[in-house]
N, C-alpha and C positions, 0 to 999 in steps of 0.2 A: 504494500500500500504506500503510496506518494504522501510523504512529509515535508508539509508547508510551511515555510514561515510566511506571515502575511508583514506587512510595512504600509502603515500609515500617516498620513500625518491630520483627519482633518474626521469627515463623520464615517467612514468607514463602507459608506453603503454598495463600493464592490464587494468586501467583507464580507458584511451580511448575505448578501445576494451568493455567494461562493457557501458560508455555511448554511442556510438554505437548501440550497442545490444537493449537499454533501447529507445532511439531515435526511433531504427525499428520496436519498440513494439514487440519486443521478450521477452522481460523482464519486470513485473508489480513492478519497485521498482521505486524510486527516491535516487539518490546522493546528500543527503542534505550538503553536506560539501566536503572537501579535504583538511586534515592536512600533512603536512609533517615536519620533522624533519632538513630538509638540504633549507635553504632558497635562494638556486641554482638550487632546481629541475625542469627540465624541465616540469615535468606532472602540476606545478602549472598554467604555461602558458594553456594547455591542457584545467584546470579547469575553471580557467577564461575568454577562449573564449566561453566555454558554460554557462556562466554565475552562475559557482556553487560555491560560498564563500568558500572561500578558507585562509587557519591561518599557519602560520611556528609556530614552539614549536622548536628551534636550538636545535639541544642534545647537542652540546657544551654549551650552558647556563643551560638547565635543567638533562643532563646527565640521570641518571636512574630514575629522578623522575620526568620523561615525561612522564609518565602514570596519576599521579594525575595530569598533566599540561591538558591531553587529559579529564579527567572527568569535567573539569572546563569550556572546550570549547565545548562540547557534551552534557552538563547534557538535560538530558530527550527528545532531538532530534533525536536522534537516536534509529531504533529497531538493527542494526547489524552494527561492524566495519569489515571494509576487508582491510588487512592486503595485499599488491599489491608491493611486494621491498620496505615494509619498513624496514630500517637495525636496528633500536632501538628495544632492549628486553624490553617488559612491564611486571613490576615488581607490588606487591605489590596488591592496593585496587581496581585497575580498574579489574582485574581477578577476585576477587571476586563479585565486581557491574556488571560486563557483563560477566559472566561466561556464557559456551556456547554462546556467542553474540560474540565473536571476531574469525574471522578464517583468519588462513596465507596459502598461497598458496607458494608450497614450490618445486624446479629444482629437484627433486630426488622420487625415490618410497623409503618414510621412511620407514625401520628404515634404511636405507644406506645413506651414504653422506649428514647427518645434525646435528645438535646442533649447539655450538657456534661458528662462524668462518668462519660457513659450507655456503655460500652465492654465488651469480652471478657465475662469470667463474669458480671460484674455483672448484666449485660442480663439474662441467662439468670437469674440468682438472683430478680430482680424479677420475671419472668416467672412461676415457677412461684410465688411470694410475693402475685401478686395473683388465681391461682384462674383465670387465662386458659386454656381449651381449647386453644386456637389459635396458632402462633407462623411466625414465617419469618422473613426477609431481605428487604432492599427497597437497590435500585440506582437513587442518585438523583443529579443533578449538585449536585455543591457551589454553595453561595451562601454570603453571609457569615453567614447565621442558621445557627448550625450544626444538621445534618442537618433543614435545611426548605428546601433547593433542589428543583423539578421532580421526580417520581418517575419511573421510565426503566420498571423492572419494580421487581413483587414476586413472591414466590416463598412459601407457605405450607403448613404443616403442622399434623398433628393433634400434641395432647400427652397421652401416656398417665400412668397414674396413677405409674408406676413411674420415672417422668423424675428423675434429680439434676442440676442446673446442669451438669457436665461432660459428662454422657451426651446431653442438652440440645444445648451445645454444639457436638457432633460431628454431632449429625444437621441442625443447622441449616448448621453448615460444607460440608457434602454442597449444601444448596440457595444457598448461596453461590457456591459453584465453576458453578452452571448458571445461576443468575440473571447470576455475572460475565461467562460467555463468551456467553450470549445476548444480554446487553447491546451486549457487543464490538462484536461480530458483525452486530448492525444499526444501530450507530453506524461501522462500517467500509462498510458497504454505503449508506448516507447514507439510512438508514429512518428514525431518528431524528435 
């Protein structure tokens, strides 16, 4: 069975939507942990009422070297980290110890509207700011460029006239949650 760590930084609700899925026996993994980096996140609540240990690593105390903070809480418990709105870039040794083992689930079909910066509404604000029909999610493995690892899946959608960034947001969050678990789900089965 596929051992998760999940990484969040904010309410969690790929999280949820993953334990969910795992709960309905859609999914043969386990969520052995839930770190986040923002010791205000909502998803830790999420974690803790399903009973899954749960650690904050503040990026304000460990800034960029929250990645060896994350090897030291994960060593050898984990077979895959999912990257769920975490906002801290992982630098350094953990990309080498879990290469292909981390994937971030990212509001845009890369290569458009990502690297550093590139996050939540923003994405979405830029999106409809550049006249693009088209928008989705794309599930890719972390590398150290950030969001230019391997692409796993993408997932895409039409944009109507009447779209706001938030309204945006929600409907892309929808193909989030299916690009995450199909992701999973044939990196648990050893498809990918």
């Amino acid at each position: 069975m596929l051992r998760i760590a999940f990484l969040i930084s904010g309410t969690g609700t790929n999280l949820q939507y993953i334990i969910n899925k795992i709960n309905e026996k859609e999914l043969n993994c386990v969520i052995k942990m839930v770190i986040s980096d923002n010791p205000k996140a909502i998803g830790l609540t999420k974690a803790n009422l399903q009973g899954i240990p749960s650690y904050v690593l503040d990026k304000n105390t460990y800034g960029e070297n929250i990645g060896d903070e994350i090897i030291k809480v994960i060593k050898d418990k984990v077979d895959l980290i999912v990257l769920g709105g975490f906002l801290s870039i992982l630098k350094g040794e953990i990309l080498d110890i879990y290469k292909n083992k981390i994937i971030n689930i990212h509001p845009s079909l890369i290569p458009k509207f990502c690297g550093k910066g590139m996050y939540g509404i923003k994405v979405h604000e830029a999106v409809l700011n550049s006249g693009d029909t088209i928008t989705g999610c794309t599930l890719h493995f972390v590398s150290p460029d950030v969001d230019m690892g391997t692409i796993i899946l993408q997932k895409s959608l039409n944009i109507t006239g009447e779209e706001s960034p938030k309204t945006l947001q929600e409907k892309v969050l929808k193909e989030e949650h299916r690009c995450l678990l199909e992701g999973i789900r044939l990196i648990s089965e050893g498809k990918v």
